[in-house]
N, C-alpha and C positions, 0 to 999 in steps of 0.2 A: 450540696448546700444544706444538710441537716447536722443539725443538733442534737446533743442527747439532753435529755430533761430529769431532774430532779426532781424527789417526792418532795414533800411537803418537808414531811420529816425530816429527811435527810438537808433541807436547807434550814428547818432552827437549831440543827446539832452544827452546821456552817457556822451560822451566825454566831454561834457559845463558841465556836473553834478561834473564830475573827476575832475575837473579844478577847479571850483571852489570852491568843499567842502576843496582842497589840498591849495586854498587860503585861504578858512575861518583856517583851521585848522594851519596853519604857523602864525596866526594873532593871534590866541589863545594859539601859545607855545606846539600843540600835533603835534603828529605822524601821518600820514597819511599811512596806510598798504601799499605796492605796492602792486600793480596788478599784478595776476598770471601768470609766462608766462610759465615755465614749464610745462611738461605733467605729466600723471599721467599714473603707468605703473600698469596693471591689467588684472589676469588672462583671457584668452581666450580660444576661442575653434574651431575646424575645425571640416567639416560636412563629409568630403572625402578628399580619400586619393589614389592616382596615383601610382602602384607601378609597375615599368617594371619587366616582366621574362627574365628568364636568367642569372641569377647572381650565381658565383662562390666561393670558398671560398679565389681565390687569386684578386678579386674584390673587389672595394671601393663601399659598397651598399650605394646609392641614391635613394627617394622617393620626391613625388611630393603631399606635402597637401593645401588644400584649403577651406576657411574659406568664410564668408559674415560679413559687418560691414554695418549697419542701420545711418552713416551720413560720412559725410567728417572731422570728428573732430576725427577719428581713425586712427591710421598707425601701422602697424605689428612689432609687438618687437623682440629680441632674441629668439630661440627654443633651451630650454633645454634636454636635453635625458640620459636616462640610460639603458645598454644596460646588460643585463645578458643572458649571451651563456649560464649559467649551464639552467638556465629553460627556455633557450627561449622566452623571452622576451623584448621589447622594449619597454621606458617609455617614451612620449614625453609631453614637457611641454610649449604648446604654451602661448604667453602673447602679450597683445596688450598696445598704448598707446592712452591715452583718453588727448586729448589736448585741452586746457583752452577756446577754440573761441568761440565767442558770435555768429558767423556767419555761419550756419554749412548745406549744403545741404541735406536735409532728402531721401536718395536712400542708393537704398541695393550698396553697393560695394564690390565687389567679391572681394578678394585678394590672391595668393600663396605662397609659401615657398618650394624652393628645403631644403633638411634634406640628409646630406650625413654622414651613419653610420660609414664610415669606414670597416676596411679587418671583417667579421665575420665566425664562424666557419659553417660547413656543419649542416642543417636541417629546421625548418622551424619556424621564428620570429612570434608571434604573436605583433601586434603593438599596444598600447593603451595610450590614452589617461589619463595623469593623473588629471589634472582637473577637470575630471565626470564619470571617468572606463571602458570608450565606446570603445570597440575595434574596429580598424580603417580599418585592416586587414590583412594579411598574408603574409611575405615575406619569399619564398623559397628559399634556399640557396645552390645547389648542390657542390659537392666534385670536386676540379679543377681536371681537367685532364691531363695539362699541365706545365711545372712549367716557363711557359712563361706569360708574364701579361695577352694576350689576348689571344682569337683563332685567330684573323686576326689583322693584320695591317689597321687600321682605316686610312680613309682622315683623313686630320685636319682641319675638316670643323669648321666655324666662324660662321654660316648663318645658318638659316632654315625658310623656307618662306612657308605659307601653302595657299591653294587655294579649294575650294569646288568648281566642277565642277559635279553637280547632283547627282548622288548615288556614286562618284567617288572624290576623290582625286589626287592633285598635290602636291609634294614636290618638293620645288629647294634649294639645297645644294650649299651653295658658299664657298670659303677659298682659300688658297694658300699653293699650295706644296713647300714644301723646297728644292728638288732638282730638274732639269728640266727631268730628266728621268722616275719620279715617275708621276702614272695616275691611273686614275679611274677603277677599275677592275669592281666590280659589285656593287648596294646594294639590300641587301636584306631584305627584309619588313614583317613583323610579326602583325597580327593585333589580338591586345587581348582584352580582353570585356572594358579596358577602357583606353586603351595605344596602340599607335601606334609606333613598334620598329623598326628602321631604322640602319642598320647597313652597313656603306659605306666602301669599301673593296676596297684597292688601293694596287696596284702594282707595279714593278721597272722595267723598259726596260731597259736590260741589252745590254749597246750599250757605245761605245766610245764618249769620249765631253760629259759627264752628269758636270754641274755646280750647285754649289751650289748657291741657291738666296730665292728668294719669285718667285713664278708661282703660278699667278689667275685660279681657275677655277670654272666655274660651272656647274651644272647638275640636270635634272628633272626626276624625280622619279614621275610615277601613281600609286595610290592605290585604285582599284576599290572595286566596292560594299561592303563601309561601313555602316554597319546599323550606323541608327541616334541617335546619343546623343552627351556626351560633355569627351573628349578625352587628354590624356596628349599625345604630340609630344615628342618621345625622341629619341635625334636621338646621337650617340654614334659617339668618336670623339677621334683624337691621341692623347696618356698619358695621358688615362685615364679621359678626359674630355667629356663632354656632352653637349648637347644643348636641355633644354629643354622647352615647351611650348605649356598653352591648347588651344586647338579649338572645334568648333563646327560642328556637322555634319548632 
């Protein structure tokens, strides 16, 4: 997937080349083709794939995959997927677009993709790639116990800021609550071999005068002693939204 890149130079001596073959050719009565400016959309592939635990069968499952593209002349396309509960299986069908520039910086560029499958039944997805048959890996599905969306009332956290502070971690959680009596109960932190689960659990003070509005808040979370590598943030959020995002550790 690499490009070769043009100087500078060499693309204003293009430009005077474009110019003037599109004079010669109007002098002579031809066509002069335009120049391409669309992309060009072509299959793809992802190396790793983020997948939080925890998930239910009255949960909307979300994954976090992650691919490398070899120039700046790449941008990630639509992900396709098929999902069959009888065999347990997930098909995903990454694609990238390869765009026409003569100018293209030659470095690896990381790029991800949240994939949210929707409600699926109890047991355990194997996830693969249809591009090249690579299984990406495993989503466990357990049977809801509740016939409530969540187990907890999530903040509605907007924010998630991460910080490395030596074999330790910071999280700061911002958003605003919707009524003034609702707060911060606890969060609780799950750290799995390559997801860090942040589940923020807010409460109602049951007290007279609560108003309805927007209420800022924020809050910092430590998660200590995490071995080092490279980490999906997902930090779970009211109606069923998430905030997710990798880091480094």
């Amino acid at each position: 997937m690499n490009i070769g890149c043009a100087s500078l130079k060499n693309v204003g001596m293009l430009g005077a080349f474009v110019a003037i073959t599109a004079i010669a050719g109007a002098a002579l009565g031809q066509t002069v083709p335009p120049i391409m400016t669309e992309p060009t959309k072509i299959p793809a592939a992802y190396q790793t794939a983020y997948i939080p635990g925890g998930f239910d069968s009255n949960d909307s499952v979300e994954v976090v995959l992650e691919g490398r593209f070899s120039s700046s002349c790449w941008r990630p396309a639509e992900i396709s997927f098929a999902v069959d509960q009888d065999k347990k299986e997930i098909l995903v069908g990454p694609a990238a677009y390869l765009y026409p520039a003569r100018l293209c910086a030659q470095l690896i560029l990381p790029f991800d993709r949240v994939v949210s499958f929707g409600v699926l039944k109890p047991g355990t997805y194997k996830l693969v790639q249809a591009t090249d048959g690579v299984e990406l890996g495993e989503i466990p599905v357990q049977p809801a116990q509740s016939e409530r969306p969540d187990d907890f009332m999530y903040a509605p956290v907007s924010q998630a800021f991460f910080k490395k502070k030596g074999a330790d971690g910071e999280v700061t959680l911002a958003g605003n609550f919707p009524n003034s009596c609702m707060q911060m109960d606890e969060v609780k932190v799950t750290v799995e071999p390559k997801v860090l689960v942040l589940q923020p659990i807010a409460k109602i003070d049951k007290r007279l005068g609560c108003q309805d509005g927007h209420y800022p808040f924020q809050v910092k979370t430590k998660i200590p002693n995490i071995p080092a590598g490279r980490y999906l943030l997902h930090v779970r959020s009211m109606n069923a939204k998430s905030i997710n995002s990798l880091v480094d550790m």
